[in-house]
N, C-alpha and C positions, 0 to 999 in steps of 0.2 A: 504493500500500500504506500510506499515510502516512496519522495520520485528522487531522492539525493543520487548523484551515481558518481561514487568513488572506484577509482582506477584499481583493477586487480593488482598491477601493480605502483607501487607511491614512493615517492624518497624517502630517507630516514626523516626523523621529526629535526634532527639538526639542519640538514639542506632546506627543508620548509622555513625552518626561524632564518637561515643564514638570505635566503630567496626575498622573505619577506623584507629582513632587515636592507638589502639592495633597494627594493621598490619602495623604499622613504627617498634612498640616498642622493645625491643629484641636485639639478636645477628642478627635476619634475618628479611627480610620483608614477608609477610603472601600475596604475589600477588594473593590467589587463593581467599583470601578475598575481595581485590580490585575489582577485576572481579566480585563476587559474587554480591556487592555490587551496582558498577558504569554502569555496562553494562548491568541491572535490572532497572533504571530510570531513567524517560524522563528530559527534560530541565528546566521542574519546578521546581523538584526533587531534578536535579544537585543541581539548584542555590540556593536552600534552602539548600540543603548541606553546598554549600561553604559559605553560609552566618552565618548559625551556628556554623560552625567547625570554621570559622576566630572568633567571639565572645567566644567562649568555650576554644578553647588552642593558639588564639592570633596571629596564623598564616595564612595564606592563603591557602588553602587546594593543590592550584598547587605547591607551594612552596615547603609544604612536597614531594608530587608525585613525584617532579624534586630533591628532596634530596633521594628518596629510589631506584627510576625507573632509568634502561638506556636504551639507543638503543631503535631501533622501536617499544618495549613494550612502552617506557615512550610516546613516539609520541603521539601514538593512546590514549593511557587516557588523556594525557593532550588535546589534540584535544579534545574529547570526552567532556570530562569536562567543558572546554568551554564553555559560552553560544553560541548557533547557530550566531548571530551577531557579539560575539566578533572574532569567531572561523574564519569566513568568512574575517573577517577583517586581524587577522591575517595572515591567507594562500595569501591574496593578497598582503599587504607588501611583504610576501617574494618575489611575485611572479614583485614587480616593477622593480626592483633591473637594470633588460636589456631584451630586447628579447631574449627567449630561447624555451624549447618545454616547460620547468615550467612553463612561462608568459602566455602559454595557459589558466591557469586559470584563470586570468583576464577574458577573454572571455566566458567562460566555465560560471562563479559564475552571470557575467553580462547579461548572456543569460539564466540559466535554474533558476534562484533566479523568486519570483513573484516580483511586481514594489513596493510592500509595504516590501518585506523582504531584496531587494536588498535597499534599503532609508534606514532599520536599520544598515542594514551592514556598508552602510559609516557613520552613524553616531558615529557608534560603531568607525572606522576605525578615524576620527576626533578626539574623543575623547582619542583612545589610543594613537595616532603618531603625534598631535596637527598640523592638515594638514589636506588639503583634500586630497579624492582618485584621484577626477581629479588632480589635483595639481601633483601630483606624478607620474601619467600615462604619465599628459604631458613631463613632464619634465625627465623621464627617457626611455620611450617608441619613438622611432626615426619616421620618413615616413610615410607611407601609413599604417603601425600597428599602428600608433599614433590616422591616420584621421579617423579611425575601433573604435578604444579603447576607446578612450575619450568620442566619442558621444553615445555607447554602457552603459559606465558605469554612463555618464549622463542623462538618460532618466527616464521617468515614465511614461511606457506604458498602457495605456486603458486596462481593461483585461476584457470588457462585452461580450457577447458573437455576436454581431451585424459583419454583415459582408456587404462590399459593393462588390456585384456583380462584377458592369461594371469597379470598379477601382481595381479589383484584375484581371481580367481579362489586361486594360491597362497596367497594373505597371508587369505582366508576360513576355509580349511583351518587354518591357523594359528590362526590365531584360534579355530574351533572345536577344535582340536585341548587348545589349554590350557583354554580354559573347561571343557570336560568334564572334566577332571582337575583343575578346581578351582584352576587359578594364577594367578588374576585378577591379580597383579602382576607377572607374568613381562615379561620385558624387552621382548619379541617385540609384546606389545599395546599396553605404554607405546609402544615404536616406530612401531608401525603408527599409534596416535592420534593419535601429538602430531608426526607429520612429514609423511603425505601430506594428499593437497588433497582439499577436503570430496568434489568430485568423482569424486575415486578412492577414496573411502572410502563414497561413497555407490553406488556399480559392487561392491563388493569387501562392501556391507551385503546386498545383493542378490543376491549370488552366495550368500551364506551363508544366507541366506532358501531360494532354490532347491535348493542342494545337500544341505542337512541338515531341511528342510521346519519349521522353527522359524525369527524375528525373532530375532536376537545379545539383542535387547535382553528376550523374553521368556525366552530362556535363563538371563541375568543375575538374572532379579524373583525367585526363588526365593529368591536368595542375599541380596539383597540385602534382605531382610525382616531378617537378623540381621546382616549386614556395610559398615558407612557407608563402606567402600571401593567395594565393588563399587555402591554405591546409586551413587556418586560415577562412575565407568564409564558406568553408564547412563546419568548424565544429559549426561555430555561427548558420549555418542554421539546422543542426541536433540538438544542444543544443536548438533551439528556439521552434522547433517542436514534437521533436521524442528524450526528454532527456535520455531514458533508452535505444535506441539504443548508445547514444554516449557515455553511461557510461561503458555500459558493452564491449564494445571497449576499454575503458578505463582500464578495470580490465583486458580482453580478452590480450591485450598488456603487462599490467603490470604483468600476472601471466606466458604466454606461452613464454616470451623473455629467450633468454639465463641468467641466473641471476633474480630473481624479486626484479620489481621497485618496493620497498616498500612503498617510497614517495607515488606513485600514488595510491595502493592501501588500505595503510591507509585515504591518503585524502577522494578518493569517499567512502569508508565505512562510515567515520564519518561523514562525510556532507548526504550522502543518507539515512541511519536506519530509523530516523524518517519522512522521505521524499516518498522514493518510492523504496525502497530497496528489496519488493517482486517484483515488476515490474522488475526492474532489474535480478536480480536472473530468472523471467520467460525469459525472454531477454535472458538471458546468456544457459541456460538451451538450449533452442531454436536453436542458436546458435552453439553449442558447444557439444551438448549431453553429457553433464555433470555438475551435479550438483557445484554451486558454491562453497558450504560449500567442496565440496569433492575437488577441485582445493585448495582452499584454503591450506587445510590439506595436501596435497602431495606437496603444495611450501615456508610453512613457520613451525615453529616449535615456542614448548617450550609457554610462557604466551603471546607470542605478537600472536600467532594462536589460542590459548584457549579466547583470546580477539576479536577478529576478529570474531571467530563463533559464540560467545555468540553473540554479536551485530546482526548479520544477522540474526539471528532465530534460527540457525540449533543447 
């Protein structure tokens, strides 16, 4: 599902730092080297990189990036570069700040992360900002996105594959029971999101598909045209179930708007590649009758798009 493609074979991790440390050196920086280099190795790779480049010329390997790179080229590698934990950690800091359509990624990292990747992330997230993630969701995050968010990004859900019958069946009825009356915040759904396993929520989505002959989630669109709560619902329940439809929404938004959000489409690149990033791209494909790699190319230019496609596959 991964679209990264690393060379069977690769220099030792010293020729990488010695390679990288060249493409600083000069009157100009050598980005084609960069690319060649970073958007060819996975997260092990990374981190032995930056662990031998800090050792060998004393620096911290982002530190150069953020002295040669600007603009959304510099983004994406340093995102990239990143371990996956620290990377996560970062984009949610920025994302505490207040509600916004960015604070969606709160949502988005606390719903499609596994229970073991989303634990590293805050740990990561502790470690850098010497604070928890709840701590900061609480306290910056207002309402009803607060009573969503917090318990979302505090959890460690079950991920065996066991499902109970007659309690996804109940907990459907529930669920249809207060959407039709309109109580998108009622405790009973906050419950049911932020504590069972994608598995029984995906048995208990299905149930409610069958039972009421409507998707939970096109019951929700109606509302959420005028309610960035309920807009927020939907998309924890596509992020919990169906991640590569809500990513490639994500791209499909950030590539087709007037202007591309580049924020958005650097984040899900770099957080997807080694994730499910051919999923996506089939998604998108599907979707859109056109190739990712090929939107990509027609809405960004220069090393931050030659970055981009390299990461995807194409």
């Amino acid at each position: 599902m991964a679209s990264l493609i690393v060379p069977d074979s690769i220099p030792s991790v010293a020729e990488d730092c010695e390679q990288l440390h060249k493409a600083f050196s000069g009157w100009g920086t050598n980005e084609d080297l960069i690319i060649d280099i970073l958007a060819h190795r996975n997260a092990a790779q990374r981190k032995h990189i930056r662990q031998v480049y800090a050792e060998t010329y004393g620096q911290d390997l982002l530190h150069s990036l953020e002295q040669e790179l600007s603009s959304d080229f510099e983004r994406i590698v340093l995102l990239w570069t990143l371990d996956p934990a620290e990377r996560d950690a970062v984009l949610l800091n920025e994302s505490t700040k207040r509600w916004t359509s960015n604070s969606q990624v709160i949502l988005e990292i606390a719903c499609t992360r596994s229970s073991h990747t989303l634990l590293l992330a805050k740990q990561a997230y502790h470690a850098r900002f010497k604070k928890s993630l709840e701590e900061d969701v609480a306290a910056h995050i207002t309402g009803d996105f607060r009573k969503l968010l917090v318990p979302l990004v505090s959890t460690y859900r079950y991920e065996g594959p066991e499902v109970n019958t007659t309690l996804a069946k109940h907990e459907a009825k529930i669920l249809h029971q207060h959407i039709s009356e309109k109580e998108y915040n009622h405790e009973e759904i906050l419950r049911i999101l932020t504590t069972r396993s994608k598995t029984q929520l995906f048995a208990t989505f299905n149930h409610y598909n069958n039972e009421f002959g409507t998707a939970i989630t096109k019951d929700l669109k109606a509302a959420a045209a005028e309610d960035d709560f309920v807009t927020a619902l939907k998309c924890a329940i596509k992020c919990l179930v169906t991640p590569e439809k809500y990513f490639e929404k994500v791209l499909r938004s950030a590539i087709n708007k007037t202007g591309t959000d580049e924020w958005a489409l650097t984040r899900v690149v770099a957080t997807r590649v080694e994730v499910d990033m051919n999923v996506i791209k089939e998604e998108y494909y599907r979707r859109n009758t056109v190739q990712l790699d090929h939107a990509i190319k027609r809405d960004t230019s220069g090393d931050y798009e030659r970055m981009l496609v390299a990461l995807i596959g194409a």
